[in-house]
C-alpha positions as CSV (number, residue, x, y, z in Angstrom):
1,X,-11.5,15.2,4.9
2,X,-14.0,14.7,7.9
3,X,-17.7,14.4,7.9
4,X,-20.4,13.3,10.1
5,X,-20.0,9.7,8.9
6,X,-16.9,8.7,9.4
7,X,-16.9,9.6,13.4
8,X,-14.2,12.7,13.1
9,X,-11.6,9.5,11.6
10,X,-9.3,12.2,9.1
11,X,-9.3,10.5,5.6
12,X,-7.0,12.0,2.9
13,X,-8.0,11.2,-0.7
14,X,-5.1,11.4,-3.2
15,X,-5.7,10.6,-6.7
16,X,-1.9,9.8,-8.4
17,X,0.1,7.2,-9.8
18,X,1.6,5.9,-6.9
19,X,5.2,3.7,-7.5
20,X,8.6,2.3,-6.1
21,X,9.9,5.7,-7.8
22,X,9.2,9.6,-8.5
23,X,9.2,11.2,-11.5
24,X,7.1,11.8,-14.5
25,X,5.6,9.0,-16.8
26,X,3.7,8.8,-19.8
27,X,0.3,7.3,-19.5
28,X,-2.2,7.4,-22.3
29,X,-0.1,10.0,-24.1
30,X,-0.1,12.2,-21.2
31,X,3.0,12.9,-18.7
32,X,1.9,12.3,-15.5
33,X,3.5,12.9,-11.9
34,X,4.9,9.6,-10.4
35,X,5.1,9.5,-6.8
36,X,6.0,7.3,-3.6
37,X,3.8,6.9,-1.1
38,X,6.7,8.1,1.5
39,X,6.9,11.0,-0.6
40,X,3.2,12.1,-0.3
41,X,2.2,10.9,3.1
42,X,3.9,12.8,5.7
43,X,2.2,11.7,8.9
44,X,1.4,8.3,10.8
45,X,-1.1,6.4,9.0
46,X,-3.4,3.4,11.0
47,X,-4.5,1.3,8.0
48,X,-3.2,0.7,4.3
49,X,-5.7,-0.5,1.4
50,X,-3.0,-1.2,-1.6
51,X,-4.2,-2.2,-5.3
52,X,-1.8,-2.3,-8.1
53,X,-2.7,-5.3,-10.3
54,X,1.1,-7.0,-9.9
55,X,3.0,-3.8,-9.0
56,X,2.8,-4.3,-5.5
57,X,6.4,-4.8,-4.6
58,X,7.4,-1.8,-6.6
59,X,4.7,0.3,-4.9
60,X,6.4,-1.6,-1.3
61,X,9.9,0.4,-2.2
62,X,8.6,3.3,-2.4
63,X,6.1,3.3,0.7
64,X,8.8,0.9,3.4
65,X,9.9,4.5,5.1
66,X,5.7,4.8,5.4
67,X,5.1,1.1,6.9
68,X,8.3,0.9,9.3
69,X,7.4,4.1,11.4
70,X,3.4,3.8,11.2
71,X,3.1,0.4,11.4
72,X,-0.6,-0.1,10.0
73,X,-2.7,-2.5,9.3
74,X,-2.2,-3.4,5.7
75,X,-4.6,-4.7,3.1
76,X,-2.6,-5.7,-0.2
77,X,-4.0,-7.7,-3.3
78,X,-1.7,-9.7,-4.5
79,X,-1.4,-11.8,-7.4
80,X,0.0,-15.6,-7.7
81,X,3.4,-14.2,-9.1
82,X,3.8,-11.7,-5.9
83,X,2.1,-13.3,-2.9
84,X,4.9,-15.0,-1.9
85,X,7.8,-11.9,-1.9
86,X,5.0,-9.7,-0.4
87,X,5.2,-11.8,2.4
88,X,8.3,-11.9,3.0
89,X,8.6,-8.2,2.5
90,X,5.9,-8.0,5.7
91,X,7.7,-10.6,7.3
92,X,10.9,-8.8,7.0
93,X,9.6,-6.1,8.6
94,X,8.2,-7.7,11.8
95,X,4.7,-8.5,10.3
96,X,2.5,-11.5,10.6
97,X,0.1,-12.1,7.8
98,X,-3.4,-12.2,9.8
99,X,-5.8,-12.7,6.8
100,X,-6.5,-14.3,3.3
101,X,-9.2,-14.1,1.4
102,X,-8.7,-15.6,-2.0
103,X,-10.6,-14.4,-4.3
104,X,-9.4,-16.7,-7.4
105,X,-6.5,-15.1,-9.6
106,X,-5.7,-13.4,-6.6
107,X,-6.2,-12.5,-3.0
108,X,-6.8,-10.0,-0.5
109,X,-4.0,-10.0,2.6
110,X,-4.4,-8.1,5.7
111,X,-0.7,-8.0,7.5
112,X,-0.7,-6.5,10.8
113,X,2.4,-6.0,13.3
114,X,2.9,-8.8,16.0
115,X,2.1,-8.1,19.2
């Protein structure tokens, strides 16, 4: 959406469980679409706020179509048993990690594309 306060920046909201995989799930007894961000997000995207409490690399699967042809800025919370392979998955992919703020138990990344 777009409003006065944002300064005509197009933000899309999407409220789903967002993974490596689509399908359908249960979750709290319910079934519930599963999607990938590649499959929801169908246009260039500047900047990339991810928080999935230890599912990041899943959630990277499904979004790498996403990341390789918009090349955003990324901000990923990772946790101790992921920071690492996140990395490298940035790094793979021609990113430089530019920022870490550790927030104890975990940290916040920003990875951005090397210029």
């Amino acid at each position: 959406y777009n409003n006065d306060q944002n300064n005509g920046a197009e933000i899309e909201i999407h409220n789903a469980f967002v993974a490596g995989t689509t399908g359908t799930i249960k979750l709290y007894g319910q079934d519930v679409e599963q999607v990938t961000l590649d499959s929801v997000v169908d246009r260039k995207v500047d900047f990339l706020k991810v928080d999935v409490d230890g599912g990041e690399l899943e959630l990277l699967k499904g979004a790498t179509r996403l990341i390789e042809e918009s090349r955003p800025i990324v901000m990923i919370e990772t946790i101790q048993a992921t920071h690492e392979q996140v990395a490298s998955w940035f790094k793979d992919r021609g990113f430089v990690m530019d920022r870490v703020f550790e927030r104890g138990g975990y940290n916040n990344v920003f990875f951005r594309t090397q210029d």
